[in-house]
C-alpha atoms as one frame of an Amber mdcrd trajectory, in Angstrom:
protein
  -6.439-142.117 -72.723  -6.367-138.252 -72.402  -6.355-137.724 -75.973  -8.231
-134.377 -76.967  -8.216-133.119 -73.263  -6.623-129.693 -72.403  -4.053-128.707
 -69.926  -6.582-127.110 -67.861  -9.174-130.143 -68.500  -6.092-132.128 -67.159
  -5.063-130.196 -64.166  -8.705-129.908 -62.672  -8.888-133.508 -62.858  -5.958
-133.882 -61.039  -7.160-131.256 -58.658 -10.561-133.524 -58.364  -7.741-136.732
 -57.111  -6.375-134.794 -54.730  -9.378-133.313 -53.089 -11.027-137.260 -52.882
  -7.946-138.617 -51.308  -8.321-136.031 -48.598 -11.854-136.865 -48.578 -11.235
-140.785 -48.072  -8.360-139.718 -45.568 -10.548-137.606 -43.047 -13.855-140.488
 -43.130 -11.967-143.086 -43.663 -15.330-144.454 -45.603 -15.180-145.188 -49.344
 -18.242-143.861 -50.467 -18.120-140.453 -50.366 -14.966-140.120 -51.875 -16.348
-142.289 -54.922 -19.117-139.745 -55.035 -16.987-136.928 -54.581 -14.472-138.425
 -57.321 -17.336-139.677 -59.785 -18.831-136.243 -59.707 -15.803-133.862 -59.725
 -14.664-135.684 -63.059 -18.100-135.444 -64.583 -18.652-132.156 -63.964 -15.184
-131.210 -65.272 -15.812-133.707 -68.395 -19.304-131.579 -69.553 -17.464-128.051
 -69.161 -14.211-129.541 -70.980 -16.772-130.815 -74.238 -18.916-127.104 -74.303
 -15.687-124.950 -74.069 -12.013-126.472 -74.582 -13.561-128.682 -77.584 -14.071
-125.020 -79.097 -11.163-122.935 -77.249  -7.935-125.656 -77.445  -9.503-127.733
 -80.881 -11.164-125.024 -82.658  -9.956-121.744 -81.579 -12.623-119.060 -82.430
 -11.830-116.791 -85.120 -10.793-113.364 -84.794 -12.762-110.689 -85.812  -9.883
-109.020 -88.272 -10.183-112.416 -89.810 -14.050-112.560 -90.293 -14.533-111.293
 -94.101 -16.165-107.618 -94.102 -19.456-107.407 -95.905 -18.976-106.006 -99.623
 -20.560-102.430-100.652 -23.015-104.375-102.702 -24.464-106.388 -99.529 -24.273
-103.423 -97.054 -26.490-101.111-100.116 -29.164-104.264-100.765 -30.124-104.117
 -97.488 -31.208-100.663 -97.009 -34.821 -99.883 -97.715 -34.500 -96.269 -99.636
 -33.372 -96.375-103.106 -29.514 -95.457-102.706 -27.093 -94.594-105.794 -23.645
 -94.520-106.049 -22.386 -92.187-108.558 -18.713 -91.650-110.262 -17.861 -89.620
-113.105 -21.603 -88.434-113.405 -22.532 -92.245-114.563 -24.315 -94.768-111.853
 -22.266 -96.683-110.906 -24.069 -99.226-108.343 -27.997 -98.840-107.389 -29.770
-100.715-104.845 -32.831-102.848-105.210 -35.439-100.390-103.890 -33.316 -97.737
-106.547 -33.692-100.423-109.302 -37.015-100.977-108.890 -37.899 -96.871-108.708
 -36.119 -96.006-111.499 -35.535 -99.112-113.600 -32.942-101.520-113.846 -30.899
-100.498-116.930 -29.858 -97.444-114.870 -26.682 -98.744-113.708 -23.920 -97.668
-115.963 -25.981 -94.300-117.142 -25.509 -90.614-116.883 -27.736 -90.020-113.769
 -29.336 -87.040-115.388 -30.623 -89.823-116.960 -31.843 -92.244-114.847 -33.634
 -89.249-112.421 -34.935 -86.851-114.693 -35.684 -83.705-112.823 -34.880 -80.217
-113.803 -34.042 -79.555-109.749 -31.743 -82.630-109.403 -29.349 -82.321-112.135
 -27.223 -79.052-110.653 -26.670 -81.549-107.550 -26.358 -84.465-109.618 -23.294
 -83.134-111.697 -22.310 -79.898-110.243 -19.887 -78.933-107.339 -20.116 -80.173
-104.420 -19.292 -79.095-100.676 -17.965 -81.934 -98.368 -20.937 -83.630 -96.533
 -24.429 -84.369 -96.676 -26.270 -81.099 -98.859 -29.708 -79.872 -98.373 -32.546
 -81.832 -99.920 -34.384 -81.537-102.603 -37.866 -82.447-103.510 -38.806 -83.986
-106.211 -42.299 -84.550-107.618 -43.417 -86.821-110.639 -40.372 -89.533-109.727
 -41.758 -92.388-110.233 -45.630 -92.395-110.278 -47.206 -88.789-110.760 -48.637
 -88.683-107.166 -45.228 -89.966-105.633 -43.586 -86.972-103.418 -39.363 -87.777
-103.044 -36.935 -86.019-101.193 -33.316 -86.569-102.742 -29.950 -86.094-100.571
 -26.547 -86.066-101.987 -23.455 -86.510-100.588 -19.853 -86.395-101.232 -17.952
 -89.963-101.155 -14.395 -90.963-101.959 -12.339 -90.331-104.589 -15.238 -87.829
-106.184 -17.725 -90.455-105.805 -21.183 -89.026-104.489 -23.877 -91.274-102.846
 -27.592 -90.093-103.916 -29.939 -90.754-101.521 -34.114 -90.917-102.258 -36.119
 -90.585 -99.293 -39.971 -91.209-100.073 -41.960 -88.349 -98.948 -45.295 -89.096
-100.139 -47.416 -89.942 -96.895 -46.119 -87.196 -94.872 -46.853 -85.012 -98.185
 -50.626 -86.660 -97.777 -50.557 -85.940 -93.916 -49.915 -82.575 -94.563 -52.276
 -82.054 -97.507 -54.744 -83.201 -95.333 -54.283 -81.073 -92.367 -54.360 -77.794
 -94.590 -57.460 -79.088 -96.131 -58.865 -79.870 -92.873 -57.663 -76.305 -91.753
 -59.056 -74.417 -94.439 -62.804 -76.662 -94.502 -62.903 -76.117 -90.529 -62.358
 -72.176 -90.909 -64.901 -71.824 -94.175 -67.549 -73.894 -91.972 -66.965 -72.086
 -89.036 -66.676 -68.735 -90.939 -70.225 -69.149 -93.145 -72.414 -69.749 -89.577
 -70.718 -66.818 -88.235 -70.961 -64.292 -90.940 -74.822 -65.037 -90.888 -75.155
 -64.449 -87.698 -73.091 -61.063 -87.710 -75.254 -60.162 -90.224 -78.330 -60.705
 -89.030 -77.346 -58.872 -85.688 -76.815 -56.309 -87.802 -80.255 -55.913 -89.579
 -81.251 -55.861 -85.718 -79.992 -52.773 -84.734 -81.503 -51.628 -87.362 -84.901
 -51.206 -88.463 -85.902 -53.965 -88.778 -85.551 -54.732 -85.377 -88.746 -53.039
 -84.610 -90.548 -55.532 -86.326 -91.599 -58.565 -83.855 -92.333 -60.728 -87.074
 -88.770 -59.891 -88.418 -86.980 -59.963 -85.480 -88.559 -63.646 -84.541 -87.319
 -64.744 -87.520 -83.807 -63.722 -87.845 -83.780 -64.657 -84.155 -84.446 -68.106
 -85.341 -82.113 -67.819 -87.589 -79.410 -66.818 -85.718 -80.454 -69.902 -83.628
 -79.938 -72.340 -86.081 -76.252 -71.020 -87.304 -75.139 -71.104 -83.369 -76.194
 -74.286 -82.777 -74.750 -75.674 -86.254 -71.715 -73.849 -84.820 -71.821 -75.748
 -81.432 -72.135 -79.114 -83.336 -69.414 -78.327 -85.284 -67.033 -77.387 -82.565
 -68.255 -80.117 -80.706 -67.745 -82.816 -83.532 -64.053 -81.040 -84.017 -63.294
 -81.375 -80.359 -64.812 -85.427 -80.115 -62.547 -86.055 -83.572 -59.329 -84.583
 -81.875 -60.469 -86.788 -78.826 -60.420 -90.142 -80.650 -57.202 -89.284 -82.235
 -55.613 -88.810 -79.291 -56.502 -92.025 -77.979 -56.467 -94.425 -81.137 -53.321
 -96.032 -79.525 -55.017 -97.200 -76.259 -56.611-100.416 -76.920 -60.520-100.168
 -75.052 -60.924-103.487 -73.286 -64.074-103.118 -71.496 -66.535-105.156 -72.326
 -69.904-103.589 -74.238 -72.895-105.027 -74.899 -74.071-103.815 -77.733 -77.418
-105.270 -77.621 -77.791-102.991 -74.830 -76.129 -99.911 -76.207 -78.397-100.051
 -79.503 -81.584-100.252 -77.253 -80.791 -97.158 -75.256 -79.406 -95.075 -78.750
 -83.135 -95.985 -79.870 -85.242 -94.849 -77.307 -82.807 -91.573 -77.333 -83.478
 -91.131 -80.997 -86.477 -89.123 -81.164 -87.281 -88.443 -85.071 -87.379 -91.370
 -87.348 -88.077 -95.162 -86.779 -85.332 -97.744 -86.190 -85.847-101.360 -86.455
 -84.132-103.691 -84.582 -83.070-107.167 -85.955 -80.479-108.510 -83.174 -79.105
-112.497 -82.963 -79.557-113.991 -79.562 -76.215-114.575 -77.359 -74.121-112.066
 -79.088 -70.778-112.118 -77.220 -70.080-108.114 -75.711 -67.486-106.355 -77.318
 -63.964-105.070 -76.176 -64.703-101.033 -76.091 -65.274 -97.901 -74.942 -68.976
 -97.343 -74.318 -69.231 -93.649 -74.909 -67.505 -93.850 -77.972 -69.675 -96.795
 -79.350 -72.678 -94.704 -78.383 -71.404 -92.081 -80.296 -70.881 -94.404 -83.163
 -74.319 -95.692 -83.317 -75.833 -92.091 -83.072 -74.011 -91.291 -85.724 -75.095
 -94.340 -88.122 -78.426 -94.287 -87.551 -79.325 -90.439 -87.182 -77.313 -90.679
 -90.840 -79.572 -93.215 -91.635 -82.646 -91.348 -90.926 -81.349 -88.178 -92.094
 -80.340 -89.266 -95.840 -83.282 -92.506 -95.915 -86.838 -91.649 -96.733 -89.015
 -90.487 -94.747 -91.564 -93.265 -94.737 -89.029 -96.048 -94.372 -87.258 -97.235
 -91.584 -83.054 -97.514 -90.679 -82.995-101.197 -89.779 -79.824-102.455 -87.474
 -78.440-105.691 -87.769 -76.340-107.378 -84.537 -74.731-110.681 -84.821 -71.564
-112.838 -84.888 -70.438-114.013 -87.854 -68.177-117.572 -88.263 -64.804-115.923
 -87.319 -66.357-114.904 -84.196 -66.254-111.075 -84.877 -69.114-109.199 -83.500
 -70.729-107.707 -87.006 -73.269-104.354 -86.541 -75.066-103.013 -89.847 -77.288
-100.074 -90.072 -79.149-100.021 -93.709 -81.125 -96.763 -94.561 -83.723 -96.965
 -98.259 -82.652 -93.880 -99.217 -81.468 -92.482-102.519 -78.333 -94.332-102.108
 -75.039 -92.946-103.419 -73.230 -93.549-106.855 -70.068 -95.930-106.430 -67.487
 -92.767-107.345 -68.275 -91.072-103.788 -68.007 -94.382-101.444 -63.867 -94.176
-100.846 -64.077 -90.441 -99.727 -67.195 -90.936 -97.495 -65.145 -90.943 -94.301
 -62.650 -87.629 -95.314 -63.613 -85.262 -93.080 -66.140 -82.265 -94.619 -66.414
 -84.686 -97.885 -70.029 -84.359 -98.783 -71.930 -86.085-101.710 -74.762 -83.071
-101.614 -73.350 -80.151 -99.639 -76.827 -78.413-100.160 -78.777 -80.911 -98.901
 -76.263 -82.216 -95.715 -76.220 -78.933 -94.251 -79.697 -77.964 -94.665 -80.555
 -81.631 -92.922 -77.933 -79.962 -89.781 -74.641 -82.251 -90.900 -71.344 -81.122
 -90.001 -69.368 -83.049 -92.481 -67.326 -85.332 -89.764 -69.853 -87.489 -88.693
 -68.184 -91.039 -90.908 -64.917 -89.251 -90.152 -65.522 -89.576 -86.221 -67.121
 -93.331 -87.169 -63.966 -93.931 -88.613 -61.278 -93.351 -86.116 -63.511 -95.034
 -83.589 -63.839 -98.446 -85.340 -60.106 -98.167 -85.774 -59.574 -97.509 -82.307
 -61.584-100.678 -81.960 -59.155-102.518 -84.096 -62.262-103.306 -86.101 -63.582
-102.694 -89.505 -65.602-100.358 -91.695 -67.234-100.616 -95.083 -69.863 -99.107
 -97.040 -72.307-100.355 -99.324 -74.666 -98.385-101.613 -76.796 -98.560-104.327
 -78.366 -96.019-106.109 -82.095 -95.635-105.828 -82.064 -98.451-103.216 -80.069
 -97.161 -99.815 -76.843 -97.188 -98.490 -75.705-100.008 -95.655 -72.861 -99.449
 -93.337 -70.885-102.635 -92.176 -69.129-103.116 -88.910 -66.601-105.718 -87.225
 -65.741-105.378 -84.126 -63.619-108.156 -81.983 -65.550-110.023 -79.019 -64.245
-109.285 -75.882 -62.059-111.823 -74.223 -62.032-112.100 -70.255 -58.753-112.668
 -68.825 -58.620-115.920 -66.646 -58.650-115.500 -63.043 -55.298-116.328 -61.219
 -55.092-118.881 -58.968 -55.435-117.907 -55.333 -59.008-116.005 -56.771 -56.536
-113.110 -57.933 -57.485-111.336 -61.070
């Protein structure tokens, strides 16, 4: 009858017995000690099937006897190409090493399988115990691929080759020298003028009221491209710093693009907004921003005699989509992927004579991305240029019961 039951399954059952005849003895009254019975052995039956069944039938392994993962399995799971080399030949490579350098590498002098005039010392030379300093190594792989290799020493004069890809933070930093070096040489070209204009002033030519209007004006025009410069700098650093904070305030953009049009005061806008366009989840100042941007593009770049038009509406997936389409000169189909680096300019002549900074697509570009939204731009040459945006509706959260939000 107790076939399969433990000792301890056994003795709490007994235990159960006990505790009901004491039960029946004190009330004299038969039904609570059947409940009191009926329930102890229950209880003690569930426990005895979720943890004797395994500790008394089917003791739980131990862990010495659990089988240790193989080299092989503990390499294929590790995202950077990693080599194992003996006797200067490969002897295992990983699946992110095959697929870098090729799969016939295994079983190869390394020299071999990375070809680099920098590696091959470290490859094959001595080596001190430990992890050495890393090397970098450019053209592995595709030509625009940056790599950072680390070797170490392993057992029995085995060394483990590690490739560490490099190439994004290589871009990162390529673009903050760039951005370094534009920011100082458009800073630096305002300022000269003006310092030498001053110049001429103390001059001769100071005397002059005629002259001395006119390089005042001057001077005018460089400090205030300066302050829009700075400005623009400061606003991008701005966005940056917040592009991880989701906005969730609602915007209506109907709204916003109303009050960026009567603030606009050279060039005509036309409006072509759908009616009940849901608001959208953002940061008001920042959308304003956005739209001055767009459309003072728009008029700067379109021609004269036409006007920008915006577009509002929501399209089937329920995204909120704004356009703003200038009939300019349009733009040839080589410049449209660098539009947004910041200081990229199609016509540097003719952007900063029309007063552009160079950041203005930049700063439209962090902001939709803040806005978990998205950006593209369409142009065709001798027609005009359109620029495309999706941003998500904004979603109220439901009110808790109780009328607590």
């Amino acid at each position: 009858m107790f076939h399969g039951f433990g000792l301890r399954t056994l003795t709490a059952i007994g235990i159960i017995v006990i505790a009901a005849i004491a039960v029946f003895l004190l009330s004299h009254d038969v039904q609570p000690t059947l409940v009191t019975l009926v329930g102890g052995v229950a209880a003690v039956l569930a426990a005895a099937g979720t943890s004797e069944a395994v500790t008394d039938d089917a003791p739980t392994p131990s862990p010495a006897e659990t089988p240790a993962p193989g080299l092989d399995d503990v390499l294929e799971v590790i995202v950077e190409p990693i080599l194992i080399v003996a006797d200067g030949q490969v002897a295992q490579a990983n699946a992110p090493a095959r697929a870098l350098l090729g799969r016939h590498i295994v079983g190869e002098d390394v020299r071999m399988a990375i070809r680099h005039p920098a590696a091959a010392e470290r490859l094959v030379g001595p080596l001190e115990p430990g992890v050495s300093e890393p090397i970098d190594l450019v053209g592995l792989g595709t030509l625009d691929q940056r790599w950072q290799m680390r070797v170490g020493a392993g057992a029995d004069g085995q060394r483990i080759v590690q490739l560490i890809d490099q190439t994004n933070n290589y871009a990162a930093e390529r673009m903050r020298v760039d951005f370094v070096a534009n920011a100082s040489h458009e800073l630096r070209t305002p300022l000269a003028s003006i310092l030498g204009y001053i110049e001429t002033l103390n001059e001769e030519a100071g005397d002059d009221p005629a002259i001395r209007a006119r390089f005042l004006k001057i001077m005018n025009d460089e400090a205030r491209r300066m302050q829009r410069l700075v400005e623009d700098l400061i606003s991008l650093s701005r966005i940056e710093a917040e592009k991880y904070r989701l906005p969730d305030r609602a915007v209506d953009l109907t709204d916003l693009i109303e009050e960026v049009r009567s603030e606009i005061i050279k060039g005509e806008v036309v409006l072509e907004i759908a009616e009940d366009v849901p608001a959208v989840a953002g940061d008001r100042v920042q959308l304003s921003q956005m739209l001055h941007n767009l459309i003072g593009n728009g008029i700067k770049y379109g021609r004269k005699d036409m006007p920008v038009t915006v577009r509002l509406e929501q399209d089937l997936a329920g995204m909120i989509r704004l356009s703003v389409a200038d009939r300019g000169e349009g733009i040839a189909a080589e410049h449209l992927p660098r539009l947004t680096e910041r200081f990229y300019r199609v016509d540097p002549g003719r952007s900063r004579a029309a007063g552009g900074t160079g950041l203005g697509l930049a700063i439209v570009k962090h902001i939709v991305e803040r806005h978990r939204g998205r950006l593209d731009i369409t142009s065709l040459v001798g027609t005009g240029t359109t620029v495309s945006i999706l941003l998500p509706a904004h979603r109220a959260e439901p009110k808790r019961p109780g009328g607590v939000s």
